[in-house]
C-alpha positions as CSV (number, residue, x, y, z in Angstrom):
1,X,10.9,-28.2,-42.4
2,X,12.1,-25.2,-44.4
3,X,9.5,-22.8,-46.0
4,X,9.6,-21.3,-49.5
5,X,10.5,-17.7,-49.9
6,X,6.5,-17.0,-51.1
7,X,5.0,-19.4,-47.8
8,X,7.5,-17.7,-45.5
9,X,6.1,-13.8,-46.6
10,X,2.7,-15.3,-46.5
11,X,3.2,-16.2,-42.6
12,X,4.7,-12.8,-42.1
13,X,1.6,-11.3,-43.6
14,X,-0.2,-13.1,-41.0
15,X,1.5,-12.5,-38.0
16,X,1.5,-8.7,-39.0
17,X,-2.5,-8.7,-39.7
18,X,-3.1,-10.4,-36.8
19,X,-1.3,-8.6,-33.8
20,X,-2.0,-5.1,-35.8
21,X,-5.6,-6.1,-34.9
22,X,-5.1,-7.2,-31.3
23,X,-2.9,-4.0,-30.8
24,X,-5.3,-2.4,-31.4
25,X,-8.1,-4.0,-29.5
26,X,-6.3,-5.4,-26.6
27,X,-7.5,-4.4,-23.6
28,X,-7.4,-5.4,-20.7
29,X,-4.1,-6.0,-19.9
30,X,-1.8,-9.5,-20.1
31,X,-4.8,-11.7,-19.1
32,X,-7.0,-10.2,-21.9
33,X,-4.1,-10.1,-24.1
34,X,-2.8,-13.9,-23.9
35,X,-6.7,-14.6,-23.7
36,X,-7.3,-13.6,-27.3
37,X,-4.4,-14.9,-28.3
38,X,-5.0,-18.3,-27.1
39,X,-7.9,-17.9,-29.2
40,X,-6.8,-16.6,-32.0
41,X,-3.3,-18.8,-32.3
42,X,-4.7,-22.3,-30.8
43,X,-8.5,-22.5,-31.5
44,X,-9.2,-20.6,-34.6
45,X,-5.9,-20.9,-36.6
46,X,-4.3,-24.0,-35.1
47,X,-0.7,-22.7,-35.3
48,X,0.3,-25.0,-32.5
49,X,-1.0,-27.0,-29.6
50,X,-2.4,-25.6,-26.3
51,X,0.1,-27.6,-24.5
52,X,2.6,-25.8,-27.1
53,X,1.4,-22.5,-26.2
54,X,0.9,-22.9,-22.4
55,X,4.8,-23.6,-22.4
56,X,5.4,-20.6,-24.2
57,X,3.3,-18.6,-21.6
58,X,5.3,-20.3,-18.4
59,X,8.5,-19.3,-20.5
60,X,7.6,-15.6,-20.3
61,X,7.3,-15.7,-16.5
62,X,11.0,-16.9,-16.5
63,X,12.2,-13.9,-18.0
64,X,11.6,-10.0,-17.0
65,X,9.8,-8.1,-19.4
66,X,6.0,-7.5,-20.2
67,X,4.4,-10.9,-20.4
68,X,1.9,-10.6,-23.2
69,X,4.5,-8.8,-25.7
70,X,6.7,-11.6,-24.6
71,X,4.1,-14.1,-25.5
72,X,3.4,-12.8,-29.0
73,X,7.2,-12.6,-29.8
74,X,7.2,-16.0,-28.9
75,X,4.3,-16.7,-31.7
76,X,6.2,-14.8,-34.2
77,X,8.9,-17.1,-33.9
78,X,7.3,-20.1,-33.7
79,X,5.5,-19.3,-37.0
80,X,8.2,-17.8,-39.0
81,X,11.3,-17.8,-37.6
82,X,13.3,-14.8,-36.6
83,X,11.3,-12.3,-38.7
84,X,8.4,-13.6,-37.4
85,X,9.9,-12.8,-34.0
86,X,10.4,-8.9,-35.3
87,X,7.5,-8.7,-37.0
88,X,4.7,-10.2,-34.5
89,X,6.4,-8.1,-31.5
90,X,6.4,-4.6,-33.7
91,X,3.1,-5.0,-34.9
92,X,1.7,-5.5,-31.2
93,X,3.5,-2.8,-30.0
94,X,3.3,-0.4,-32.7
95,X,-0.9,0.4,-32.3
96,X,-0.2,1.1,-28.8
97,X,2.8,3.4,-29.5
98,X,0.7,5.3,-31.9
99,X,-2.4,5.7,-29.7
100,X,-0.6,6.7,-26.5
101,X,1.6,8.9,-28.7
102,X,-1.6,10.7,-29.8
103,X,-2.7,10.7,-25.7
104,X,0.5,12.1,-24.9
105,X,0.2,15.2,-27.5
106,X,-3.0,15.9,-26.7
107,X,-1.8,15.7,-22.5
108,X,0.8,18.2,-23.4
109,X,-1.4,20.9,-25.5
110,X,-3.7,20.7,-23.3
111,X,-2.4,19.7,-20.0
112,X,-5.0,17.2,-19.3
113,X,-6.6,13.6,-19.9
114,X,-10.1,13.0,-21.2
115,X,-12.6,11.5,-19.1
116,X,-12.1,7.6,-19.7
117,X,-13.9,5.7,-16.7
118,X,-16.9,5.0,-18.8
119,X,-14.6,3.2,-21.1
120,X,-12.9,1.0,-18.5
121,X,-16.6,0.3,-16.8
122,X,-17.4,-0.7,-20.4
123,X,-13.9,-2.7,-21.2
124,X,-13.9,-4.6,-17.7
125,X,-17.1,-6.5,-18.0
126,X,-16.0,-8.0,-21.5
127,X,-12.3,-8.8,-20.6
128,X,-13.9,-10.6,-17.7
129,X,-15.8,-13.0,-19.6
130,X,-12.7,-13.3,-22.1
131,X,-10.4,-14.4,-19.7
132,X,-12.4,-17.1,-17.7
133,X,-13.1,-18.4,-20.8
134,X,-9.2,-18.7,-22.0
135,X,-8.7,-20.1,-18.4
136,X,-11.2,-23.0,-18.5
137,X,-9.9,-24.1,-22.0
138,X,-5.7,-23.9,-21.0
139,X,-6.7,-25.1,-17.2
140,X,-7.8,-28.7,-18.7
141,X,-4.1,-29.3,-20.5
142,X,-2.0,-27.6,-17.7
143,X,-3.7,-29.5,-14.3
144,X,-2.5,-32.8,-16.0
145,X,-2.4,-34.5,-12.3
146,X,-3.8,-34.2,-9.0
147,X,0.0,-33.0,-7.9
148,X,0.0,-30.3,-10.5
149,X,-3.7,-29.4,-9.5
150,X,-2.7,-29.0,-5.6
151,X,0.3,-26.6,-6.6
152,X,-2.0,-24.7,-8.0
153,X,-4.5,-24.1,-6.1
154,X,-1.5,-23.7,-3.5
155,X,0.1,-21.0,-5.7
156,X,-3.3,-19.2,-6.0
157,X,-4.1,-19.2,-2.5
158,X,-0.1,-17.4,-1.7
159,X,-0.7,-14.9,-4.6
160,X,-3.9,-13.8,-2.9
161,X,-2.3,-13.8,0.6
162,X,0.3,-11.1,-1.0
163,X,3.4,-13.2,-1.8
164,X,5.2,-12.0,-5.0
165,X,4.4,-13.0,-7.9
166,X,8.2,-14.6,-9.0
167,X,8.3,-16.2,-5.4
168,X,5.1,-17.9,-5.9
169,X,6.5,-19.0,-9.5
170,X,9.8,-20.1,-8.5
171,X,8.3,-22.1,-5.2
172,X,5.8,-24.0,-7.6
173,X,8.2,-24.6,-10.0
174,X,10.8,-26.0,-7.3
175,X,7.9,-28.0,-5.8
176,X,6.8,-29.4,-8.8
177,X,10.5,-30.7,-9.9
178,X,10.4,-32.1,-6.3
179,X,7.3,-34.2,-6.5
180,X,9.2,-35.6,-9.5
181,X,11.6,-36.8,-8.2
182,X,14.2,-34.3,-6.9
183,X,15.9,-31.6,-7.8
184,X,18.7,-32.2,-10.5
185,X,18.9,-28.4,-12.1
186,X,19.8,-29.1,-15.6
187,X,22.1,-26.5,-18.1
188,X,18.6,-25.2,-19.9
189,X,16.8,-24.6,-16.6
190,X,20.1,-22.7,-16.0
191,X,20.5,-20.6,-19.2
192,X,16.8,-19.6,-19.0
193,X,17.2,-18.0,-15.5
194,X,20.9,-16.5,-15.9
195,X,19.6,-13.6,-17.8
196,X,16.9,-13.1,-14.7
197,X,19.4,-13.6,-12.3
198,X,22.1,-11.6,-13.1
199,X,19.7,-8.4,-14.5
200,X,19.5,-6.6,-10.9
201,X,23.1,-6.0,-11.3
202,X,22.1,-2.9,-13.8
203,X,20.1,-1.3,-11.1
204,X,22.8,0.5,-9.7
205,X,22.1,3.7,-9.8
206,X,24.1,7.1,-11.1
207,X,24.8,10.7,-10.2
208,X,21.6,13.0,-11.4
209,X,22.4,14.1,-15.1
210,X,20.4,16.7,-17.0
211,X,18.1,15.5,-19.8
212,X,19.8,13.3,-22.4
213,X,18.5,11.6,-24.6
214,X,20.8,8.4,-24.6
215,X,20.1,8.7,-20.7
216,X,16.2,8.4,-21.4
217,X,16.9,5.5,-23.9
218,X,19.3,3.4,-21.1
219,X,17.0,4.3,-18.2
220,X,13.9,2.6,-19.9
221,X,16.4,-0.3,-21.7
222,X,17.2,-1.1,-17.9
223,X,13.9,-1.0,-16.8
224,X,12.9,-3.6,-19.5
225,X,15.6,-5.2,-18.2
226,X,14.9,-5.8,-14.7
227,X,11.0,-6.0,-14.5
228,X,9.1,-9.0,-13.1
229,X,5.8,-8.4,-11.5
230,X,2.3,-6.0,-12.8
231,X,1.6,-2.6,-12.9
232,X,2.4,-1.5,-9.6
233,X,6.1,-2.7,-9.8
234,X,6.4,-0.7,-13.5
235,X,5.1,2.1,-11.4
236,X,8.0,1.5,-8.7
237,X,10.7,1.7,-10.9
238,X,9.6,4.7,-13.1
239,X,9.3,6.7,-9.4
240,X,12.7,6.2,-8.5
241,X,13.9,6.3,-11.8
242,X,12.1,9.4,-13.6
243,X,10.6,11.3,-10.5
244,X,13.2,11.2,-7.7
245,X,16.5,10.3,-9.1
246,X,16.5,12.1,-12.8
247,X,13.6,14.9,-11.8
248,X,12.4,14.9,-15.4
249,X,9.0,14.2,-14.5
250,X,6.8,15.0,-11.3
251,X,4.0,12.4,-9.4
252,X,1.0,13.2,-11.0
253,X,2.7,13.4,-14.4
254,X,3.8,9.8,-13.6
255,X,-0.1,8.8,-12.1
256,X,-1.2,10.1,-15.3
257,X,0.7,8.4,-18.0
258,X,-0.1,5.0,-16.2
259,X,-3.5,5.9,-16.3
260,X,-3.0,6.2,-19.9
261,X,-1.2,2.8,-20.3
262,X,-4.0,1.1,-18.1
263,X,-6.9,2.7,-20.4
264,X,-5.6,1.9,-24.0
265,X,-5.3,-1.6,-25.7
266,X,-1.6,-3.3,-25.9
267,X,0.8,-3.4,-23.7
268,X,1.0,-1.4,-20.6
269,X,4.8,-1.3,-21.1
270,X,3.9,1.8,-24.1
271,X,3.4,3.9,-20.6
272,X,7.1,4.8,-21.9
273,X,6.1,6.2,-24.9
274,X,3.8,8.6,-22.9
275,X,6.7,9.8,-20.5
276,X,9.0,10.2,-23.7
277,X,7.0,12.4,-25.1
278,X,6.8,14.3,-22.2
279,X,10.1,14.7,-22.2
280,X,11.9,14.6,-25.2
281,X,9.3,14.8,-27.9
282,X,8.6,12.6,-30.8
283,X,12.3,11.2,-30.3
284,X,12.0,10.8,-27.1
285,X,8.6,8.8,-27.7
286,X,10.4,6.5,-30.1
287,X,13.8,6.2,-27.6
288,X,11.6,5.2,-24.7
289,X,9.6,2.5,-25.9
290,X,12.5,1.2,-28.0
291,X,14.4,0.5,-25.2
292,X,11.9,-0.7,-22.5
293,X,10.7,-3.4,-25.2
294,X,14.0,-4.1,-26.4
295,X,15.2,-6.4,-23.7
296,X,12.2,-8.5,-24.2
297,X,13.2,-9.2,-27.9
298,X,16.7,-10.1,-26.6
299,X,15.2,-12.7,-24.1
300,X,12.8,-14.4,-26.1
301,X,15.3,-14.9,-28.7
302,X,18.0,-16.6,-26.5
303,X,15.3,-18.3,-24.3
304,X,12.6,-19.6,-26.9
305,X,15.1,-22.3,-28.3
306,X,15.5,-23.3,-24.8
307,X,12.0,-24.6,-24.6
308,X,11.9,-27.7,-26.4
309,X,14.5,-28.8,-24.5
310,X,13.4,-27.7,-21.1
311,X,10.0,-30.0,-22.2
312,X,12.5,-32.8,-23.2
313,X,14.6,-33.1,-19.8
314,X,11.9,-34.5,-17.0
315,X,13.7,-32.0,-14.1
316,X,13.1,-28.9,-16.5
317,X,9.6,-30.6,-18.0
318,X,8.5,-30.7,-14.2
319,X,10.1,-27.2,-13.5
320,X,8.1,-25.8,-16.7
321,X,4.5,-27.8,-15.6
322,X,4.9,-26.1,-12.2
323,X,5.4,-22.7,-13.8
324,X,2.6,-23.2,-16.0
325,X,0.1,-23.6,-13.5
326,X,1.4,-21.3,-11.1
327,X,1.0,-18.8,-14.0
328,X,-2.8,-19.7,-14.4
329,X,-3.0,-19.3,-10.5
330,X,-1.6,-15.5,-10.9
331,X,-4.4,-15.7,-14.0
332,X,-6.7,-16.8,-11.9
333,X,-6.3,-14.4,-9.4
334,X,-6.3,-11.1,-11.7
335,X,-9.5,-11.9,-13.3
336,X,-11.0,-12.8,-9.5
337,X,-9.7,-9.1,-8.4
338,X,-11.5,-7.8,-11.7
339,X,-14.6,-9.4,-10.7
340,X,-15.5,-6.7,-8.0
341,X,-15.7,-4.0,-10.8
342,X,-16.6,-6.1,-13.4
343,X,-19.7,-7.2,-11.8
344,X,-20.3,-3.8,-9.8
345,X,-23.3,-2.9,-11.3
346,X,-26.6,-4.5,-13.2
347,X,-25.6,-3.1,-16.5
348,X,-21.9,-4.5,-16.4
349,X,-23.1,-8.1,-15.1
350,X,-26.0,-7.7,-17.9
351,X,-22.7,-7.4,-20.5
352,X,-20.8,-9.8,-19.0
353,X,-23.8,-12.5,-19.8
354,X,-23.9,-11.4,-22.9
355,X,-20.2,-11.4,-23.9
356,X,-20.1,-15.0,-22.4
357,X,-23.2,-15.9,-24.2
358,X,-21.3,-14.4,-27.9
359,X,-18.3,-16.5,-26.6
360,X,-19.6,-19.9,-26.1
361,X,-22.5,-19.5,-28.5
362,X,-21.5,-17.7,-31.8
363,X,-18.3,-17.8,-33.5
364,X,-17.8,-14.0,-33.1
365,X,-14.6,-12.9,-31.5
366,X,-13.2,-11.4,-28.3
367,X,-11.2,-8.8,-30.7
368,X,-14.8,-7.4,-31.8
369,X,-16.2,-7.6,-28.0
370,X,-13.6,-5.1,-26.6
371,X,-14.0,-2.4,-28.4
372,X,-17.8,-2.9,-28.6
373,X,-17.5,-2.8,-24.6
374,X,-15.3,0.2,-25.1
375,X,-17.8,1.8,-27.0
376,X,-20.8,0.8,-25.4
377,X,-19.4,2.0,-21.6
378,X,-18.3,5.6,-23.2
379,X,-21.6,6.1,-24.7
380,X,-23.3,4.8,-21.4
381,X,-21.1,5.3,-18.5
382,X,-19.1,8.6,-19.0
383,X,-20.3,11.2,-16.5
């Protein structure tokens, strides 16, 4: 169905109002972030079916890049085509840029962070109750089966025994195509993992060079490139990358701009924008983070037309059901590990029950709850 010129800017206005707003309230990290989005996308605005959106969110985990940014490009595009793509995935990206930006200033005059755990003890609590919440509503349309429910509760139990994230993934996904029926890999299954597989190639790695500032832009464009997995692995590539082979940066300067990326809303990914800035200024700000989200434009727009098709063929349906469990499993498994700080202390089980209590018993919504916690933990909880 095509859109009129005036319906299709009206979408665009909406995709820009909303994922301004959960760029700038997104903490949390992916689970929060696809959380609120679920919410926002599914429940309240009925853009498109849960089913709809859970295959989006299994498509994400075929492809490196962040997840959640990913997930909202995907959005974009379903609502209004390939501006929607641009303008959904800049205007999540773009609060974060600016915030961290202002971080990374401030870390340079001054040559230190603020203190911030009061705001994490005040975030955690609230994402907590935000994501089991998301996961009890997409759980009931992605365990359609008892065979779908087994693999997952198979793929949580290897994530929390330390297998890799992809490997638990691609082993439920295989699994699920063979409880179908057998394994028949069909061309769309194969075009949606060529990009993944062939990506390590870039990895190779170079003579030390002195700063450049195509060098910085490369460096983080291959990074996006390459990058399955959380935090830790983001925090493996920029080691070898920025601290041992270029030198630009040292260890703690590396610690700290995660730190950084874990503590403000949006994408953990803007943990470039930090070390750009650090490095190369207010160019190098905007170089870094364009190229370490750039990939993830590219591979949502040659894999999201993919996934109607992948639904359509019963080896890459299977392939995809097995995926989308396996990704609530790695869900699952985050917001178990938040838990133990979540529910640390009286006061942060105390707004916990009363975040789940707003949840299931007003209409108010997780976008307002964050930052409340934020608030609330800083005024409360900052030594």
């Amino acid at each position: 169905m095509s859109l009129s010129a005036s319906s299709r800017a009206a979408r665009l206005r909406e995709l820009a109002v909303l994922f301004l707003k959960l760029g700038t309230v997104g903490f949390g990290g992916p689970a929060a972030h696809v959380a609120m989005m679920e919410e926002e996308v599914v429940r309240r605005r009925g853009w498109m079916t849960r089913e709809r959106f859970l295959d989006l969110w299994g498509a994400t985990f075929l492809i490196p890049g962040p997840n959640s940014t990913e997930m909202a490009i995907h959005i974009g595009h379903e609502r209004a085509g390939w501006r929607g793509l641009l303008v959904a995935g800049t205007a999540f990206i773009l609060p974060a840029f600016l915030i961290v930006l202002a971080f990374a200033w401030g870390y340079r005059t001054w040559g230190s962070l603020p203190e911030l755990s009061g705001v994490l003890a005040g975030v955690k609590p609230v994402v907590f109750a935000v994501v089991v919440q998301a996961l009890f509503g997409l759980a009931r349309s992605a365990f359609k089966n008892l065979r779908l429910t087994a693999l997952g509760v198979a793929a949580f139990v290897a994530s929390a025994a330390g297998l890799h994230e992809l490997v638990v993934l691609l082993a439920t996904g295989v699994a699920a195509v063979a409880l179908e029926g057998g394994f028949r890999p069909s061309r769309s299954a194969a075009a949606i993992w060529l990009p993944a597989a062939g990506a390590p190639a870039l990895l190779t790695a170079v003579a030390p060079v002195p700063f450049a500032f195509g060098t910085l832009f490369w460096t983080f464009a291959k990074i996006g490139s390459v990058l399955f997995g959380s935090g830790y692995v983001l925090l493996a590539f920029l080691r070898t990358d920025l601290v041992e082979r270029l030198g630009w940066i040292t260890e703690a300067q590396l610690l700290d701009a995660l730190a950084v990326g874990q503590v403000t809303p949006g994408p953990l990914f803007t943990t470039a924008t930090f070390i750009g800035f650090l490095v190369g200024g207010g160019v190098g700000a905007v170089l870094a983070t364009a190229g370490i989200f750039l990939p993830a434009f590219v591979f949502v727009a040659a894999s999201g037309p993919l996934v109607p098709r992948l639904r359509a063929s019963p080896t890459a349906g299977a392939l995809l059901d097995g995926v989308n469990v396996a990704s609530l499993a790695l869900m699952a498994r985050v917001t178990g590990e938040l838990a133990r700080t979540a529910l640390a202390t009286p006061l942060a089980l105390l707004l916990t029950l009363a975040s789940a209590a707003l949840l299931l018993g007003t209409r108010v919504r997780s976008a307002w709850l964050l930052p409340a916690g934020a608030l609330l933990g800083w005024l409360t909880m900052t030594p």
